[in-house]
C-alpha positions, 0 to 999 in steps of 0.5 A, spaced: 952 286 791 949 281 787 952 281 779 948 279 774 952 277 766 948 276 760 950 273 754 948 269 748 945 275 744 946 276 737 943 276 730 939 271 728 934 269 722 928 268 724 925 261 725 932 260 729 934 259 735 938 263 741 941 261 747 942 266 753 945 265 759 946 269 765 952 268 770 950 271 777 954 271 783 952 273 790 949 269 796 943 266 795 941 264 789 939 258 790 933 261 793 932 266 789 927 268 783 929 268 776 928 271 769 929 275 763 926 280 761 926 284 754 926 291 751 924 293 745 925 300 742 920 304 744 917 300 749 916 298 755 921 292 759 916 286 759 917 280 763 919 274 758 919 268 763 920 266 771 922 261 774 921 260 782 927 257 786 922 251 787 923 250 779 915 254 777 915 257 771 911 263 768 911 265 761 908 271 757 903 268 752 907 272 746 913 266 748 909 261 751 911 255 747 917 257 744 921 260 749 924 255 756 927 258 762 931 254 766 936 254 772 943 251 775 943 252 782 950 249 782 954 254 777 949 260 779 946 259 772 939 261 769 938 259 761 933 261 756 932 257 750 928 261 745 926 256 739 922 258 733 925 266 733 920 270 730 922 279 728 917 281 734 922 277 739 928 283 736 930 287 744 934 288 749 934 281 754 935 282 761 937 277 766 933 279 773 934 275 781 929 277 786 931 275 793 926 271 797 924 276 802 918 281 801 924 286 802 930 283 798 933 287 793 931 286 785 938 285 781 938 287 773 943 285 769 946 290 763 943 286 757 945 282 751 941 284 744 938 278 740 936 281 733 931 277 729 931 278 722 926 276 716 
């Protein structure tokens, strides 16, 4: 079974910037999708960035800019740097890997809190 681990999270001013990590362990990473996604409070869990396993990336447009998702397939790593950290971006952030078939299993990690404060 595949485990994710996020860490990373804390409190942050905003106009800071955060790194987040997540550890993944199973068997074919390497070919698998990654991303993080993110919750609010009272909201629905929204996608924050993906990234292919041939290294395309998609952004919601409320990051775009600010936010870079990145992947080391040696250590079964994915990253998200956020830069420029704004109130708004104040959730709960998952790591998520989908397997590369129509069929394959879609992987959440528990999440790590980044708190954004004015």
């Amino acid at each position: 079974q595949v485990q994710l681990v996020e860490s990373g999270g804390g409190l942050v001013q905003a106009g800071g910037s955060l790194r987040l990590s997540c550890a993944a362990s199973g068997a074919i990473f390497d070919i698998s999708t990654v991303g993080w996604y993110r919750q609010a409070p009272g909201k629905q869990r929204e996608l924050v960035a993906t990234m292919s396993s041939g290294g395309r990336t998609n952004y919601a447009d409320s990051v775009k800019g600010r936010f870079t998702i990145s992947r080391d397939n040696g250590k079964n790593m994915v990253y998200l740097q956020m830069n420029s950290l704004k109130p708004e971006d104040t959730a709960v952030y998952y790591c998520n890997v989908r397997g590369p078939f129509t069929t394959s299993m879609t992987y959440w990690g528990k999440g790590t809190l980044v708190t954004v404060s004015s």
